[in-house]
C-alpha positions, 0 to 999 in steps of 0.5 A, spaced: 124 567 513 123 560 513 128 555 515 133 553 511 133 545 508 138 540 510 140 537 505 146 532 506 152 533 500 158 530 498 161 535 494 169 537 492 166 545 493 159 546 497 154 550 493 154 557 496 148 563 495 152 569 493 148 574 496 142 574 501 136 573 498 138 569 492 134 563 490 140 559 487 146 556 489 151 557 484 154 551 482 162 550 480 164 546 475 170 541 477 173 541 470 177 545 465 173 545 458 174 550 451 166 550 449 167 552 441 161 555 437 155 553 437 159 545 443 156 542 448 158 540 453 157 535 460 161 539 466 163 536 472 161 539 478 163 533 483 156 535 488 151 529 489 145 530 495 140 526 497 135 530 498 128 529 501 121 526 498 117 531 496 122 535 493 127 536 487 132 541 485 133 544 479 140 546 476 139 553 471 143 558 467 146 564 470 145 570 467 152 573 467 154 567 462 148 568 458 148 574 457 155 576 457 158 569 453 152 566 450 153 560 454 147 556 458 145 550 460 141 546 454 135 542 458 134 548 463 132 547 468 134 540 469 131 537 474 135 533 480 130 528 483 129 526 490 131 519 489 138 521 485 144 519 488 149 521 483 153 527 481 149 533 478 152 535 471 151 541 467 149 540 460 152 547 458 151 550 451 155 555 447 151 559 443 156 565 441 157 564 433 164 565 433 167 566 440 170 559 444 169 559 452 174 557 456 171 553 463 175 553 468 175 549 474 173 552 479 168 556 476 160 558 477 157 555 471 149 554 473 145 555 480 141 549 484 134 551 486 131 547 492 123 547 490 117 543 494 114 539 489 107 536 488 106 529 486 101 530 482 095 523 481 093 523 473 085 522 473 083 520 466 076 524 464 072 525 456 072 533 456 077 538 461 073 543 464 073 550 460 078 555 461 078 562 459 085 561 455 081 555 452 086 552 448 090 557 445 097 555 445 104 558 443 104 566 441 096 565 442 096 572 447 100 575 442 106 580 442 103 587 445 096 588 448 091 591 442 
C-alpha cells in the first residue's frame, strides 16, 4: 500500500473515503440548492488545499447521483491545480428531463481525486511518428468487433 499524501486543508467538513480502496473523497456541498430540469449550478463545498508541485486533483461525478437522478458535474473531471488556493466548487448539472433536485447542505455531490501529474515539454516537429491508430479519431474503432 502506498502512503497516504498530506495535504494541508481549510474545510467546514473534511472530504472522506467512503470505503477502504476508494479512489475518491466524496466532497459535500455547503449549501441548499433545487437544481430544476436541465440547471446548472456552482455548489459550495468550503474545502481549499494546497496541494504539492507535481500534483492536481480532480473533482468527478458520483455515480449514485448520475444514475439514480441524472445529475453530474458539467466539466468532468475538473481539475484542481497545485497553485490553487480557493475554494473547490463543483459545476453540478441537472440532466433529468422533468425532475427537479434538491441539494442540501451536507450533501456528497462529487468526489476529489488526488493524482501524480507530468509536466509535459511540448517540442515542435514537421511530422509525428507513425502509430497504428494513425489519426482515426472518434468512433474510429467502432461499436462491436467485426
Amino acid at each position: 500500500m502506498i502512503d497516504p499524501l498530506e495535504i494541508p486543508i481549510r474545510a467546514e467538513q473534511i472530504p472522506s473515503y467512503a470505503m477502504p480502496g476508494d479512489a475518491g473523497a466524496d466532497l459535500r456541498s455547503t449549501e441548499s440548492v433545487l437544481l430544476a430540469p436541465g440547471e446548472r449550478r456552482l455548489v459550495g463545498t468550503g474545502v481549499s488545499i494546497a496541494l504539492p508541485e507535481g500534483f492536481a486533483a480532480f473533482v468527478m461525478p458520483r455515480s449514485g447521483l448520475a444514475a439514480k437522478h441524472g445529475v453530474t458535474v458539467v466539466n468532468a473531471p475538473g481539475t484542481v491545480d497545485a497553485g490553487y488556493r480557493g475554494e473547490i466548487k463543483v459545476a453540478l448539472l441537472n440532466t433529468d428531463r422533468s425532475s427537479a433536485f434538491q441539494v442540501e447542505s451536507g450533501d456528497r455531490i462529487a468526489q476529489l481525486v488526488v493524482m501524480p501529474v507530468v509536466r509535459a515539454e511540448f517540442v515542435a516537429v514537421d511530422e509525428l511518428p507513425e502509430s497504428s491508430r494513425g489519426a482515426g479519431g472518434f468512433g474510429s474503432t467502432g461499436v462491436r468487433d467485426a
